[in-house]
C-alpha positions, 0 to 999 in steps of 0.5 A: 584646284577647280573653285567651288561652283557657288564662287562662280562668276561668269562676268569674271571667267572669260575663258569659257567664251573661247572654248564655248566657240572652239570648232576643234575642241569639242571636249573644251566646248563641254567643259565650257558648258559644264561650267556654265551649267554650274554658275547659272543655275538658280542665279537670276544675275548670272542667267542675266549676264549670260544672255548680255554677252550674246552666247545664247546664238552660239548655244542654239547653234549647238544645240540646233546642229545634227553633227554635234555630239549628243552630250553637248546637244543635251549640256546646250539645252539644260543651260538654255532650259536653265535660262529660261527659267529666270526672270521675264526680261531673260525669257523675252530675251529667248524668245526673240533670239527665235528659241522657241522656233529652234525647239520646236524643229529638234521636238518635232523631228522624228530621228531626234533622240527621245532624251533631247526631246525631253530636254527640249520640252521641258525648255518649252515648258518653262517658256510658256510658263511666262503669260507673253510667250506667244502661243501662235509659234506653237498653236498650229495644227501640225504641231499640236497634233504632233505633240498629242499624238506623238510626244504626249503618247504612253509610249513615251516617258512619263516626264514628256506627257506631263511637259505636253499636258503643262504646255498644252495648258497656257496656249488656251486662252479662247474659243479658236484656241479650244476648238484647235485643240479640240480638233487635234485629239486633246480630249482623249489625250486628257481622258487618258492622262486623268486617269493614270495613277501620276499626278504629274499627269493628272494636274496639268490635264485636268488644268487644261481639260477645264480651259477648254469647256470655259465658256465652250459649249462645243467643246463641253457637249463634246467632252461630255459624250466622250468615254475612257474606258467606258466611262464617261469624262464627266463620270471621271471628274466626279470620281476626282472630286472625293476626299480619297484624292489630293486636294490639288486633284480635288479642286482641279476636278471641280473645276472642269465640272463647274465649266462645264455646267456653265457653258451649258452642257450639264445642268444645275440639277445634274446629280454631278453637280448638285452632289459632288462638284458643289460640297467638293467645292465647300468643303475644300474652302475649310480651313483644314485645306492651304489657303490657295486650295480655299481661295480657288475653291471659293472662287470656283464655287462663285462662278458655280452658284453664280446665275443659279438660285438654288445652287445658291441656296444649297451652297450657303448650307453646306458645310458651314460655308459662311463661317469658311468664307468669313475665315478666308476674310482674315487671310493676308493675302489677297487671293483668299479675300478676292474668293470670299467676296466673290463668293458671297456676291455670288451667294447674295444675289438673289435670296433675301434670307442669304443675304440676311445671314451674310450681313449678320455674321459678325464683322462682315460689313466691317471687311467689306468696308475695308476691302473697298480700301484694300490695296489689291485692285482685285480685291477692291473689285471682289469687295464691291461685287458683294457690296453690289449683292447685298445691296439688292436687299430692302431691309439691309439698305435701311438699317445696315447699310445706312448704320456703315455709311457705306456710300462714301467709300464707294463714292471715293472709288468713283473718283480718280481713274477706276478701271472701268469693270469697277467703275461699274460695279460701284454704278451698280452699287450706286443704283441701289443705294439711290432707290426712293426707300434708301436714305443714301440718296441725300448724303449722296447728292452733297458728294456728288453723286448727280454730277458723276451720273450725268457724267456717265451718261456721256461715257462710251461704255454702255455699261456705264452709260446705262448705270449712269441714266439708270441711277439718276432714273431711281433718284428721280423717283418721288424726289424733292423738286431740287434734286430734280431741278439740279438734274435737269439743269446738269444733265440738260435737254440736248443730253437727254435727246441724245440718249433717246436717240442711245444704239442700246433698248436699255439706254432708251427705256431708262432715260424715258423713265428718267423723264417720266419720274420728273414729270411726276407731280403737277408742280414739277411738270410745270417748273420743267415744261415752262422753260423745257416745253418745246424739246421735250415734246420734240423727244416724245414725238420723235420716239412715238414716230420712231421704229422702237418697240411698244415697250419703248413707245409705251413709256412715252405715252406714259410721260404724255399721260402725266403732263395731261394730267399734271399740267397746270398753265398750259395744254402742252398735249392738246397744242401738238397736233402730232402726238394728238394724231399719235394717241388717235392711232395707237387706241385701237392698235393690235398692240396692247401696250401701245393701246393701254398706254394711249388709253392712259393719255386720253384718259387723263386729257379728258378727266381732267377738270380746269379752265381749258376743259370746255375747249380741249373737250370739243377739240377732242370730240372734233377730231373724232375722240368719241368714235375712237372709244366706241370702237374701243369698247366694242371690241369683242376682247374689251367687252367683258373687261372692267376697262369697259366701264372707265370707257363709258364713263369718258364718253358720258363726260364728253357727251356731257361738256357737248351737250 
């Protein structure tokens, strides 16, 4: 008696080896495939053993060879598709064997016999399942036009077009690999097959139609203008957003349409939008639906509302969506929790009153709290995310943020090796919490948080150079002298040169309003000039005689107009003939910022009364200061403005202090 194939054990039966290898025998070679069938079939060990003993060659030989018989042809490929549905290392094992080159050749051979080229793609369908299968062997012009036009055509079976459909959907990973398929014929392909009555067909079209407009404003406008029977695809995927559709169907359709929405072909206040695809999306984030549906949809839903204000707005009413959201929070798996924060970040981004009723919904900081703990790194990224939301509101960092302590877990994330996409989310975050109403900033400043910003500053990522000078620029703002003291001496002079000197506009602006916070108050201008004199002054004139736009120049004339003002030992202004020559240039510029930041500075140098005001008056009016404002003031565009009347007054005290 045959053994029960359960008992099967191909490290234990060797001699299917030799029959497998028998050129004389061909009913031995089946038999051998039969059994092998049997033993590997949902046996991740037997699959494993098999490869180990190098019989898959012998297999692809097999099934490779015109003149072997079809039934062994068909047996060779059902144990090779067997093979590849088994773990990662089996499937690199395949694909280096060259399997899917030997696939490719049986599948794009026109005399092959049409049930082996559905064995075949099926095989391929299990290959590409696995994210490392490489897409190049298979996104070739040829190729993919062959298996569009071809084997994914209606008269072929029902099981080759939704292989092609589920094939098609993983070798999209950018906008060479959208454009390919674009240009092979997909979209009509996915018009056709999201339209038959076969979910089969349905899902794995839909799935692939969406990777194709992510982030791709060519092939969305395409796919926007492109009919099926005419109708409109976008009008197609609004039908699949009903109730009347599977859920799968539902979310898939949405999908697409949010997509496109983002890549800029259909608009926030498209009807197909406002009406179909965002209550879809809410709606399918309810707990009537299984948990990876709502995940999805919550997802999806966040990408959606994401930059838009008003689609925000018209989410966070919809069906009740915080309460869905909130729900989705005591899910045990990640995915639903990594949806409803990303989901709320969206939601909170911009409208105070959301953010309200987010932070109000009982327990919800409490989640928060713990997703930034949570053991799934992408969720720790979706919690910080909304965390970053809410913290853009004023009132919620006085009262609930301060009630949680929420800086100290987010300081521990800063900590250790973060990646660097949550690294800057959590500078982000940071930023907020150090704005000069936040009563974050000193509890911060004991964990360190100056250290780690100066840190930041030096790192290669703009982003987080930027958040890194950003955030010390808020803490800067009317702080106590330590604090600024510390950073100064942390940070230090050639950093903050070097920063000046930053590729990135943002970089530049932020670090001249790091300065300009702390060089605020007199005493803080003299603590910092009297040991930082020369190169501050050595940064300013270096930005002023750079080729940086006004906006840039104008946050230095700015600096320059708080130490003429505030500086109580020394005329740092008045000793440096070049910004003095600056100021002269930059009063009567065409540039209105350049103008009214000058203004500003010489404003301050000539009001300001001690004991150097004789001599830094006359030294102006040498250098010719009161023939500058005239022609200031007379200006046609300055004749009628109330800056008119501070202009006169300068030039009376000038004359006055001459006279």
């Amino acid at each position: 008696m045959e053994p029960f194939t359960c008992f099967m054990d191909v490290d234990s039966s060797q001699s299917y080896i030799n029959d497998l290898y028998s050129d004389d025998d061909s009913s031995n070679v089946q038999d051998s495939l039969i059994y092998l069938k049997n033993v590997v079939i949902g046996s991740d060990k037997q699959k494993t053993i098999v490869i180990t003993q190098g019989i898959v060659p012998r297999l692809m030989f097999l099934l490779s060879q015109d003149n072997t018989p079809l039934p062994i042809r068909y047996d060779a490929a059902i144990v090779l598709g067997s093979l590849s549905k088994g773990s990662d290392e089996n499937v690199r094992s395949l694909i280096e064997d060259g399997l899917i080159q030997v696939l490719l050749k049986i599948i794009t051979n026109p005399a092959t016999d049409k049930h082996l080229i559905e064995i075949c793609l099926c095989v391929v369908r299990s290959i590409y399942e696995h994210p490392f299968a490489p897409k190049e062997i298979i996104n070739t012009t040829s190729t993919l036009s062959y298996l569009i036009a071809g084997l994914a055509s209606p008269e072929n079976t029902i099981q080759c077009q939704a292989c092609v459909a589920n094939i098609l959907v993983p070798i999209c990973h950018n906008s060479i690999d959208q454009k390919m398929l674009c240009k092979a014929g997909a979209i009509p392909l996915l018009a056709r097959l999201i339209t038959t009555r076969y979910t089969i067909l349905q899902i794995p079209a839909l799935k692939c139609l969406a990777a194709m407009c992510f982030t791709n404003k060519y092939v969305s406008d395409i796919v926007c203008v492109a009919n099926h029977e005419e109708r409109s695809i976008p009008d197609i995927l609004s039908t699949l957003t009903s109730r009347a559709r599977i859920p799968e169907i539902q979310i898939a359709a949405a999908r697409c349409l949010t997509y496109i929405h983002r890549s800029g072909s259909l608009s926030s206040t498209d009807s197909r939008i406002v009406y179909k695809t965002l209550p879809c999306l809410a709606r399918l984030c309810t707990e009537e639906f299984e948990e990876n549906i709502r995940a999805t949809a919550a997802e999806t839903l966040a990408y959606l509302a994401e930059i838009d204000s008003e689609l925000q707005r018209l989410a966070a009413i919809s069906n009740h969506l915080i309460n869905s959201l909130s729900n989705l929070l005591q899910c045990s798996n990640p995915a639903p929790r990594q949806g409803a924060f990303r989901c709320f970040a969206s939601l909170g981004a911009n409208d105070e009153e959301i953010r309200k009723r987010i932070i109000e919904k009982d327990g919800i900081m409490e989640e928060v709290l713990a997703g930034l703990g949570d053991p799934c790194a992408d969720v720790r990224l979706a919690a910080v995310r909304c965390l970053h939301s809410l913290s853009r509101s004023v009132q919620q960092l006085r009262t609930t943020f301060q009630d949680h302590l929420v800086w100290r877990p987010l300081m521990a994330l800063s900590s250790g090796s973060p990646s660097k996409e949550l690294l800057t989310v959590v500078t982000s975050t940071i930023c907020n919490l150090l704005l000069e109403f936040s009563p974050a900033k000193e509890p911060m400043v004991e964990l360190g948080a100056i250290e780690l910003l100066c840190q930041l500053t030096q790192n290669s990522e703009l982003a987080l150079r930027l958040n890194g000078v950003w955030a010390l620029m808020n803490m800067t703002f009317q702080t106590e002298e330590h604090i600024k003291t510390k950073i100064i001496g942390t940070l230090g002079t050639d950093r903050i040169f070097q920063l000046l000197n930053d590729s990135d506009t943002n970089v530049i602006m932020k670090t001249l309003g790091l300065l300009r916070n702390l060089m605020s108050k007199s005493t803080d201008i003299d603590n910092i000039m009297s040991g930082h004199s020369d190169q501050l002054m050595h940064m300013i004139i270096t930005v002023l005689e750079s080729p940086h736009t006004p906006e840039i120049k104008e946050q230095a004339l700015c600096i320059i107009g708080n130490i003429a003002a505030g500086a109580g030992i020394t005329d740092y202004v008045m000793e440096n003939e070049r910004i003095l020559r600056k100021l002269f240039d930059f009063i009567n510029h065409k540039d209105v910022k350049l103008q009214e930041g000058a203004m500003f500075a010489i404003k301050n140098l000539i009001e300001k009364s001690d004991l150097n005001t004789q001599q830094r008056l006359s030294r102006l009016q040498e250098l010719g200061i009161i023939e500058e404002l005239e022609k200031y003031l007379n200006s046609t565009s300055r004749e009628s403005s109330r800056t008119s009347e501070d202009i006169r007054a300068m030039i009376r005290r000038l004359k006055s202090y001459s006279s």
